[in-house]
C-alpha positions as a printed Julia matrix, in Angstrom:
517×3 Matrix{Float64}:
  86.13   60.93   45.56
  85.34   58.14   47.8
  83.59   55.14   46.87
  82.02   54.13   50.01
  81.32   56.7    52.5
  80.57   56.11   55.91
  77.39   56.7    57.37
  77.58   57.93   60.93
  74.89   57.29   63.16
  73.14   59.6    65.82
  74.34   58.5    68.93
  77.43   57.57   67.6
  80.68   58.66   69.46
  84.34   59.95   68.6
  85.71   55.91   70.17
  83.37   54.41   67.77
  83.86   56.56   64.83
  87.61   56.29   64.86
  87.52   52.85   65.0
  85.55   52.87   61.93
  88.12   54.65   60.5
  90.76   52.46   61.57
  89.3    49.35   59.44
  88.43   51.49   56.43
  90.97   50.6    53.68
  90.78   53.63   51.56
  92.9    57.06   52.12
  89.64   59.11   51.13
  86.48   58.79   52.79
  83.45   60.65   53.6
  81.34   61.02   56.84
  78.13   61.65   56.52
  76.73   62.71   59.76
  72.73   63.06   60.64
  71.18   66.27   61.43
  71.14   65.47   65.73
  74.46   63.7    64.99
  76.28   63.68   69.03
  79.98   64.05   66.63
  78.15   67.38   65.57
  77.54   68.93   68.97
  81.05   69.79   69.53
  84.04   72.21   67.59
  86.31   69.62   70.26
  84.97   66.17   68.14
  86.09   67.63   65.03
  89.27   68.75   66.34
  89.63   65.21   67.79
  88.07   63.53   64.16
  90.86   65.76   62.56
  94.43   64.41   64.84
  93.21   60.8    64.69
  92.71   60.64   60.54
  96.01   62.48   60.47
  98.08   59.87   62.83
  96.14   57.27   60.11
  96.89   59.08   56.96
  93.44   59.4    55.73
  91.96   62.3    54.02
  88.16   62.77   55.66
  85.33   64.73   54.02
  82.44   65.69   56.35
  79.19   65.66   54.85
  76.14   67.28   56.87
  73.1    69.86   55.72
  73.21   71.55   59.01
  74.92   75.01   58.27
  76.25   75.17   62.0
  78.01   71.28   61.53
  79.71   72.59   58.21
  80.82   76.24   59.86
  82.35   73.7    62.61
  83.69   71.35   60.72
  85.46   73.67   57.54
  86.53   75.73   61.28
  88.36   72.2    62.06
  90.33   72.17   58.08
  87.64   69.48   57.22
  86.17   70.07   53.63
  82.47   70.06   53.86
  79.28   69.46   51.5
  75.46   69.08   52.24
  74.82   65.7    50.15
  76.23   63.31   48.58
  75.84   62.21   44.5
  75.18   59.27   42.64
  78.6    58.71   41.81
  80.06   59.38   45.39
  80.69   62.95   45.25
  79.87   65.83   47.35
  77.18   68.24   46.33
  77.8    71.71   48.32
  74.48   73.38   50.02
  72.43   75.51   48.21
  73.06   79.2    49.25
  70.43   81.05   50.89
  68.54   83.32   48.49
  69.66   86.66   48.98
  66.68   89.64   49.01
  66.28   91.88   46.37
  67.63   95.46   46.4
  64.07   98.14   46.42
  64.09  101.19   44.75
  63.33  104.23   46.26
  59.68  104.27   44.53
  59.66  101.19   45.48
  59.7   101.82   49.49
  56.75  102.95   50.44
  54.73  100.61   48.95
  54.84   98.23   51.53
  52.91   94.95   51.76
  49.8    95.02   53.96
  50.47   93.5    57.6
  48.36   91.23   59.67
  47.76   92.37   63.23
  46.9    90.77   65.91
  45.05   92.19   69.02
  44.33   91.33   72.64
  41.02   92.24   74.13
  41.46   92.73   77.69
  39.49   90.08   79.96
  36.12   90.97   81.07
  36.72   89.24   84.45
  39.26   90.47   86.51
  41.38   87.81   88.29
  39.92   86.64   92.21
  42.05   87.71   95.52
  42.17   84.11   95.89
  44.12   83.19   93.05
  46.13   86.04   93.04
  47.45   85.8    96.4
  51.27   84.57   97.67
  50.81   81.22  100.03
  54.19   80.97  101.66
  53.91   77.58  103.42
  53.36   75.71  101.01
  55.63   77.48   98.26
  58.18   76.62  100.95
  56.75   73.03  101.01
  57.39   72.69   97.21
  61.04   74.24   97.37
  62.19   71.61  100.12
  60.93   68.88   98.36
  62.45   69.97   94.85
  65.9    70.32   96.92
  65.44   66.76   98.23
  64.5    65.25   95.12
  67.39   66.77   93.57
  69.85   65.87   96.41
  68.68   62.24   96.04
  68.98   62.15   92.1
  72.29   63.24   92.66
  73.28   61.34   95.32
  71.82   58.6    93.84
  73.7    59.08   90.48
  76.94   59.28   92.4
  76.69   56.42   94.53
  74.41   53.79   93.76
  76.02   53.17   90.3
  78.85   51.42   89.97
  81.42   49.09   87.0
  83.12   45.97   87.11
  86.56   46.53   84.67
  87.19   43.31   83.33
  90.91   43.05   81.62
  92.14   39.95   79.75
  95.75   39.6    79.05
  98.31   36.91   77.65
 101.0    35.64   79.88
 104.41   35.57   78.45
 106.9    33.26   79.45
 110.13   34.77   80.99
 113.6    33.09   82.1
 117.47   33.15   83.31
 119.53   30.51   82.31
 123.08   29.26   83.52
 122.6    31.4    86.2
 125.45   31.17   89.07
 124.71   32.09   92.52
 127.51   31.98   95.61
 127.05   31.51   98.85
 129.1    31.2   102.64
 129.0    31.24  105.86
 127.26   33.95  107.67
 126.53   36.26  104.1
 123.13   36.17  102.86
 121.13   35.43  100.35
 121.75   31.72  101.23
 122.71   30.41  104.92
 125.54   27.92  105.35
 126.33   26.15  107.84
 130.18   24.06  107.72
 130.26   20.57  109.62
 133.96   19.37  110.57
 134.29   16.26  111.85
 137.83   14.62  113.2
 137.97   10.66  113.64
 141.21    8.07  114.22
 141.36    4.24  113.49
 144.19    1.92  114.63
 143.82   -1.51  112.87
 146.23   -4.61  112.55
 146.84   -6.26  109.24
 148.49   -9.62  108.3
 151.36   -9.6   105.66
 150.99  -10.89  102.21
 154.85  -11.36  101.47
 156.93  -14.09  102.09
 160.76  -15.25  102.05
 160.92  -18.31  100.64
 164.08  -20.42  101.27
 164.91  -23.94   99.61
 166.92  -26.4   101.02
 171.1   -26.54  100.43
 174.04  -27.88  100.77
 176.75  -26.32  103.0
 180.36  -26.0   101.15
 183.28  -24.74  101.78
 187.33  -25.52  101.19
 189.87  -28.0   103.15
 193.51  -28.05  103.22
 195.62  -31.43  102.1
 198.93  -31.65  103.34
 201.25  -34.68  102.13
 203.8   -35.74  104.9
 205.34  -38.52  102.47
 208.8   -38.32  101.39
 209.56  -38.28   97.16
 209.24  -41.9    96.1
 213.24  -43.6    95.44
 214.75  -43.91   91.98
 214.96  -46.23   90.57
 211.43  -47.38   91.06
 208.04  -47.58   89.94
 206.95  -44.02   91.28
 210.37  -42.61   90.43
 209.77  -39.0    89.17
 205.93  -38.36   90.63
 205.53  -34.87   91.81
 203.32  -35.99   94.7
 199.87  -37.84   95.5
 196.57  -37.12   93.74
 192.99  -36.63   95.36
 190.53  -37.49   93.31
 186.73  -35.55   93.2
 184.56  -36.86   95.46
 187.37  -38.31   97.72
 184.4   -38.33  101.25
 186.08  -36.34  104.03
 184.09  -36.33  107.72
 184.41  -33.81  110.29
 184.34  -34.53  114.27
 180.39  -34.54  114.43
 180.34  -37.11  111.35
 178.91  -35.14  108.57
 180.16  -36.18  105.68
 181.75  -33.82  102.65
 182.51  -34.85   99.09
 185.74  -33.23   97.05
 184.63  -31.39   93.95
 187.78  -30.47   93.33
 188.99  -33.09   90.03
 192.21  -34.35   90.33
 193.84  -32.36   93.43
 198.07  -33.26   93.33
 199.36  -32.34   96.84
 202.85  -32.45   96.6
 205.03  -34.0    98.76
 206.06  -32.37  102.19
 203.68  -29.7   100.56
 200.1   -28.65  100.48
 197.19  -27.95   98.6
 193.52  -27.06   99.08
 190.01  -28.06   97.23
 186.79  -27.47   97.42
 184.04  -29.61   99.6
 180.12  -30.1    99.96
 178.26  -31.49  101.78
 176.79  -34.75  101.01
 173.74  -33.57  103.17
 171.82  -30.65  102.34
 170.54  -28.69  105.1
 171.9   -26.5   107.83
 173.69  -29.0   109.76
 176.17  -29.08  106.75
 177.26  -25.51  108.11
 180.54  -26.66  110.44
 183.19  -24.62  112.26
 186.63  -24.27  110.95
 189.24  -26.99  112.1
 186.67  -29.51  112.46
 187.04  -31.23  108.97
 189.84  -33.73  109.81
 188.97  -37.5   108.33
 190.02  -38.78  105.15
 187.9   -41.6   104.79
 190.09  -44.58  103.18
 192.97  -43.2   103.63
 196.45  -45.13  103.16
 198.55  -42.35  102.84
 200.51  -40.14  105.21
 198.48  -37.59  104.33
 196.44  -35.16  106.58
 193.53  -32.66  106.12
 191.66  -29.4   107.71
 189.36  -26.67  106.87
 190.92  -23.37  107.29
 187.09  -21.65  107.23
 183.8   -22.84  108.23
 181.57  -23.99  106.05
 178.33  -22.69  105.14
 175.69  -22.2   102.62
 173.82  -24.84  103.86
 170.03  -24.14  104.34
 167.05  -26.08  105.75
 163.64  -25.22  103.51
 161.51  -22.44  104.98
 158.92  -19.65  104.39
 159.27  -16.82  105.94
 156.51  -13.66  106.07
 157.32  -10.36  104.4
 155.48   -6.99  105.07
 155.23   -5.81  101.27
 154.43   -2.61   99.6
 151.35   -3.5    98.95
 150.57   -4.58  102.5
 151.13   -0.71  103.38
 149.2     0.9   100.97
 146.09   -1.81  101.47
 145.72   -0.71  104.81
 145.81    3.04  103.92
 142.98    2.46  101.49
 141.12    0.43  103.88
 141.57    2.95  106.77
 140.69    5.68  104.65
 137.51    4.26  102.9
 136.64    2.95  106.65
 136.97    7.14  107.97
 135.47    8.43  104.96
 132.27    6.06  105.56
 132.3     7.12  109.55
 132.71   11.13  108.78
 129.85   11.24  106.43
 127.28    9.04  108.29
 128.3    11.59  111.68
 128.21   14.65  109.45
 124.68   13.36  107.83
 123.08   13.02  111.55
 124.06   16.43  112.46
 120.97   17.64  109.58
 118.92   20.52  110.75
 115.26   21.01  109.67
 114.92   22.49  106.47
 118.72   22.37  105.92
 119.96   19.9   102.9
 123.44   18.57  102.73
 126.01   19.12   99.79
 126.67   16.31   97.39
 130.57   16.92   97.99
 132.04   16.19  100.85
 135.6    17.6   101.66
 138.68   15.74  103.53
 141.6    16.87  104.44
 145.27   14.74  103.59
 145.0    11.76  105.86
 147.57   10.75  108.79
 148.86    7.25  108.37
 151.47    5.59  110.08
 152.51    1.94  110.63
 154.59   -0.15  113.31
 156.44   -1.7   110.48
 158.18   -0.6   107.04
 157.59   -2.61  103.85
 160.67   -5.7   103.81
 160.45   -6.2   107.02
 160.0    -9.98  108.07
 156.35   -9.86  110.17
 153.29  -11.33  109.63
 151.38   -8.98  111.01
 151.62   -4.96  111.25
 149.78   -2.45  112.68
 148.23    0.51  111.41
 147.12    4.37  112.76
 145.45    7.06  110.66
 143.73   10.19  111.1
 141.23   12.31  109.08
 138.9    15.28  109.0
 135.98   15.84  106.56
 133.91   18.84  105.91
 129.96   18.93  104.84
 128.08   21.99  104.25
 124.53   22.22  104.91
 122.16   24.9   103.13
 118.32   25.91  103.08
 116.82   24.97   99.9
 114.21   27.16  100.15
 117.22   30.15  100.67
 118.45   28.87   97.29
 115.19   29.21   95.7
 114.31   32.53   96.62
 118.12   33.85   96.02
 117.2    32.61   92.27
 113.65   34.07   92.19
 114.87   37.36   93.52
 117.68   37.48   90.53
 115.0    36.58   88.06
 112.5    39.15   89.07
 115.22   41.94   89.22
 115.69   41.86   85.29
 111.94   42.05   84.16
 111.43   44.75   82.4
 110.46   47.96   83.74
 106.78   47.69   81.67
 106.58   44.47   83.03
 105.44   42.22   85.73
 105.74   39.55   87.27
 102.61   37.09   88.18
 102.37   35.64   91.25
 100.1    33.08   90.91
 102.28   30.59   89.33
 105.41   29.77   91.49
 108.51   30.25   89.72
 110.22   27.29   88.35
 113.79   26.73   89.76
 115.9    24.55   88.66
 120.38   24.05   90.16
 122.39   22.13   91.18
 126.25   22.69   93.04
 129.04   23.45   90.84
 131.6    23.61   93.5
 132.1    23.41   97.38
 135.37   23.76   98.89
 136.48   24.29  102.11
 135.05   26.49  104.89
 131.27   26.15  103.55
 132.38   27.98  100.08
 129.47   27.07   97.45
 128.79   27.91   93.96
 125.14   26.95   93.0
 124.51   27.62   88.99
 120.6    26.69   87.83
 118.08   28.17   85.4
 114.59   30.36   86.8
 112.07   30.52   84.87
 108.17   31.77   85.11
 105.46   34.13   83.43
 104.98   38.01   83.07
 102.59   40.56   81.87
 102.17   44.0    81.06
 102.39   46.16   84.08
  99.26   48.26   84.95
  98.7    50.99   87.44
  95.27   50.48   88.41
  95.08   53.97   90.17
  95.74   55.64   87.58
  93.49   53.63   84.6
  90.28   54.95   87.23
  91.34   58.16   87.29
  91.19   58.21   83.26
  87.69   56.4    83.09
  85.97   58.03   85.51
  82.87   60.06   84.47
  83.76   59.38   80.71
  81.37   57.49   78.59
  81.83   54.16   78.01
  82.79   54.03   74.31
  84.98   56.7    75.21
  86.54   54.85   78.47
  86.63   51.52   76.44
  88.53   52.74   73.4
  91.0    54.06   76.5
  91.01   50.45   78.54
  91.67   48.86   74.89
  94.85   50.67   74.1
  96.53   49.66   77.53
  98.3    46.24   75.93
  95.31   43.83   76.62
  93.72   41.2    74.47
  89.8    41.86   76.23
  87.83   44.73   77.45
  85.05   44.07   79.41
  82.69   46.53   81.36
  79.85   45.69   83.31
  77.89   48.37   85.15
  75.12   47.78   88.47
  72.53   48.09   88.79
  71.83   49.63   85.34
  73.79   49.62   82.17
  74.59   53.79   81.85
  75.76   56.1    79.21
  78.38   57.16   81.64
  81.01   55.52   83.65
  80.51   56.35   87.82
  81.32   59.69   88.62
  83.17   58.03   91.71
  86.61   56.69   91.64
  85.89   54.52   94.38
  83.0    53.0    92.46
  84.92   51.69   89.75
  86.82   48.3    90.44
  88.98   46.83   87.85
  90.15   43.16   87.68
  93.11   42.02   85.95
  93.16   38.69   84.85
  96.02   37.29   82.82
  95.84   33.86   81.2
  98.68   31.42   81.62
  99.84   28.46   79.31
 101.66   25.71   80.16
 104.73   25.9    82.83
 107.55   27.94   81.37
 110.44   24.54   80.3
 113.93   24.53   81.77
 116.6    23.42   80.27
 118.94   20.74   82.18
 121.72   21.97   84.45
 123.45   19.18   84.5
């Protein structure tokens, strides 16, 4: 028993009425349609009533006094009344009263009847009136055939609906995305600049030799011609004479050495050597063999000579040193030098629309030197030879190669809207030789559901507009709207071409991206 029926009215249709349903909260209900009810007219509204409450789960009970409705509607498996009670329930329809049976006495007894008679007309009917004008019968025909050309020309042409539909964008993206790219392969055109340059450059040394001043030394030979001192006497018994350190001994140029030998005996008729320096220090101390010959002071028979030149003796100097350092200062200053050259040449060789790679590539460099590390310059000079690489792309080549893989994974039931660019966001991951480049980014924009506009005015056309709006409202759209010129009709046009539909989709803000970097 339901509680609160629904009350359909007259002009009421099948869109309408299921919506009705739709919001009612109750399994049972009750429909009570009015006599001229339009849900009435038709076995093909019940039939429709009857699949609709069944997708909902509801259990409807039409209620209508009209004999034909109910034969309809029990026809349909709907359970049918003529009223409805008090208390919500359904009253069935009073039977018709069935005649009574007559007896056979009873026949011929008949109630009296009433008839009705004609008198024929005293005046008979002129020629005049009576007779067939075909000119203007055919008058009246032609006219009648125009008017109704013109109603129905008029019906099929003149009117004519604006389909308004309102949907929600949704935001759609592709992150981490990583896109490749060379030379002469699309989606993106590269374009590899080599360049080749050589720099020769002298440097000064930073090492020196530094050498302090010495003295020259060296040995000399003693040799005692004296004979052995007589016994008895006071030198009876000495094994020969004694030099004592720093005896001064001069050679033939006068430069003076001191003994450092302590307490040299020479022996007599014999020999002995010690060792000398000069009293000097420099290089002049450095003398030939042979040349050391004076004893200064000398009151012996005793005689000296240096077997070997001396030497060791040094004047103070500084002399420059090519160092390690020196060599590998100049590469780095050749190199930085080329490096600086190459990319400025590469950068002016920019085409229009083309945009240069952050990395730049070089090759091992070629460096070479007139001079080896330890060797005693002051100056060197240096050679070196190097080749860098740029690549050039078209940013606009990058952005479509990420549009196009964004758009080729939307869903088939959607779209994507063209109104609001698509937001790209990359940078290069890696370039290495011969233009190879590796772009990864994120794309990001807004789709929709996908219509097919063709087909939504082939489904409205002709129907009536609850019934063509209840259709429009089930496509995946937040809005109908429907606006008809230059009347508001029952009907939708009867001409496809007559019905234009405009899909408008609203947007929010731009769709974020995350950062690549």
């Amino acid at each position: 028993m339901a509680t609160d029926p629904i009350y359909v009215e007259s002009e009421e249709e099948i869109p309408e009425l299921v919506e009705r349903l739709r919001r009612y909260r109750g399994d049972d209900t009750m429909l009570v349609l009015p006599l001229r009810s339009r849900i009435g007219q038709s076995r093909f509204n019940f039939q429709l009533l009857r699949n609709y409450a069944a997708g909902m789960g509801k259990r409807v009970t039409v209620v209508c006094d009209d004999p034909a409705v109910q034969k309809m509607a029990a026809e349909s498996g709907f359970a049918v009344f003529g009223a409805v009670g008090a208390q919500g329930e359904g009253i069935p329809s009073a039977p018709e009263a069935e005649l009574p049976i007559l007896h056979w006495w009873q026949r011929d007894h008949a109630e009296p009847a009433t008839h009705i008679g004609i008198a024929a007309p005293t005046r008979l009917i002129t020629k005049r009136a009576t007779e067939l004008r075909p000119g203007r019968f055919l008058l009246y025909m032609v006219a009648a055939i125009l008017l109704v050309i013109g109603l129905g020309a008029a019906a099929l042409y003149v009117p004519s609906a604006s389909v308004t539909l309102l949907a929600s964008a949704q935001p759609f993206a592709q992150n981490a995305v990583e896109i490749q790219a060379q030379p002469g392969k699309p989606p993106i055109r590269v374009r590899p600049v080599i360049i080749t340059r050589s720099v020769s450059q002298g440097f000064k040394t930073t090492g020196s030799i530094r050498v302090l001043l010495a003295a020259a030394s060296g040995s000399v030979t003693y040799m005692n011609n004296e004979d052995p001192p007589h016994c008895p006497g006071p030198s009876c018994g000495s094994l020969g004479l004694v030099v004592s350190s720093g005896q001064r001994l001069m050679n033939t140029n006068g430069i003076e050495f001191a003994q450092t030998t302590r307490g040299l005996l020479v022996p007599w008729h014999g020999s002995a050597s010690a060792s000398i320096i000069s009293t000097t220090r420099g290089a002049a101390g450095n003398v030939g063999s042979g040349t050391i010959n004076v004893i200064e002071n000398n009151t012996h028979d005793i005689s000296v000579t240096n077997p070997q030149a001396t030497g060791g003796g040094a004047n103070a100097s500084n002399t420059p040193q090519m160092t390690i350092a020196d060599f590998s200062a100049a590469r780095t200053v050749l190199e930085q030098e080329l490096r600086q050259s190459i990319a400025q040449q590469i950068a002016a060789s920019k085409k229009g629309g083309e945009v240069l790679s952050d990395t730049l590539i070089y090759g091992a460099p070629q460096f070479s030197t007139d001079h080896q590390p330890n060797d005693k310059v002051a100056a060197f000079n240096a050679t070196m030879s190097l080749h860098g690489e740029g690549d050039f792309y078209i940013d606009a080549d990058v952005h479509k190669a990420f549009e196009s893989y964004l758009a080729q994974r939307i869903p088939n039931n959607q779209q994507l809207l063209t109104d609001a660019p698509i937001q790209v966001d990359y940078r290069i991951l890696s370039a290495t030789a011969g233009g190879q480049l590796v772009f990864v980014g994120d794309a990001a924009a807004f789709v929709a559901a996908k219509l097919d506009m063709d087909k939504i005015r082939a489904q409205v056309v002709g129907r009536p507009l609850a019934q063509a709006r209840f259709y429009l409202q089930g496509l995946n759209v937040r809005s109908v709207s429907i606006k008809e010129q230059p009347i508001t009709l029952p009907l939708m046009p009867l001409l496809v071409g007559r019905i234009s539909i405009h899909y408008v989709v609203e947007q929010g803000a731009v769709p974020a991206l995350p950062p690549t970097g």
